[in-house]
N, C-alpha and C positions, 0 to 999 in steps of 0.2 A: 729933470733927468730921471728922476724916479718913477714916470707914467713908463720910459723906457724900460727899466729895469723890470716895472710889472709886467710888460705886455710879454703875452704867450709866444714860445720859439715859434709857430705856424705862423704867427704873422710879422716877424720880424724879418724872415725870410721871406715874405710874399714883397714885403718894404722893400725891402733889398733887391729883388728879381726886379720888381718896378723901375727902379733907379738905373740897374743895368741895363733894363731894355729901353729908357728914355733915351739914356748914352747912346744907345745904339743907334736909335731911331733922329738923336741930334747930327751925332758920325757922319749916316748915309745921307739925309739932309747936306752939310757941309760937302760929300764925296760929289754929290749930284751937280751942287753949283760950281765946284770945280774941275770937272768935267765940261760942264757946259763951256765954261771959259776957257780948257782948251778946246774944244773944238772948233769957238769964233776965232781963235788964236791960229788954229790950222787952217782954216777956211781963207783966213785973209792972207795968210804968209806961205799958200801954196805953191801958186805962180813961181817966185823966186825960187824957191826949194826946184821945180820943172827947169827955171834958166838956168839954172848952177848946174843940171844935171846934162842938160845939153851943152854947155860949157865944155863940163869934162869929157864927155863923148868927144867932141869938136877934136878938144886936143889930145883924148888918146887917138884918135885916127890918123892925126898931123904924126904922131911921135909911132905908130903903126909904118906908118908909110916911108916916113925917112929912114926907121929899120930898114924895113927893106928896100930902101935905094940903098944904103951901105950893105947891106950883108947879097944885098941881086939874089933874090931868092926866086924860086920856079914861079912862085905866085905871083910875083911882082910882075915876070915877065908875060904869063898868061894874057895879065891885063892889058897886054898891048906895049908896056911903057920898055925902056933902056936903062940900062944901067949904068953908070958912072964909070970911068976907068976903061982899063982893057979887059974887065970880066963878063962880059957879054955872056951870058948865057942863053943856050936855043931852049924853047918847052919841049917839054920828052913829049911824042907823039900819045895822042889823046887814044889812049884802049882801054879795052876794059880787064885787060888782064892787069893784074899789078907783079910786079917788079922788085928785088931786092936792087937798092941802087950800087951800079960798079965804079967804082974808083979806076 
């Protein structure tokens, strides 16, 4: 421990910067191959993630559409379809002027 205590501040600091920049250089090494492994991790388990996502599309539409068979909205009927009940509603005539709607 005493070669330590001789050696000059300029190079105990150079020692030092060394050491930090090994870590560095070990760090981004480690960043890299963890990286890589997510990436084969996302590559493989893509697919699934796209049917889950069509999934929920599926059934926000299911649960879009039975909305509006209970509520018989304009939109609903546009599309051709009827409404449940006695609330039939007619589509307001297709212009291009728009309209405040009357009660």
């Amino acid at each position: 421990m005493r070669w330590l205590r001789n050696l000059p501040v300029s190079r105990k600091f150079t020692f030092a910067f060394g050491i930090v920049c090994g870590l560095c250089m070990v760090l981004g090494g480690y960043s890299l191959l963890t990286f890589h492994r997510i990436a084969q991790m996302s590559q493989n388990n893509f697919p699934s993630v796209l049917a889950l996502a069509q999934i929920r599309n599926a059934a926000n539409n299911a649960r879009r559409e039975d909305l509006d068979l209970l509520l018989c909205t304009v939109a609903y009927v546009r599309k051709g379809r009827r409404c449940l009940g006695p609330a039939n509603v007619k589509p307001p005539p297709r212009t291009h002027i728009t309209r405040p709607l009357q009660y």
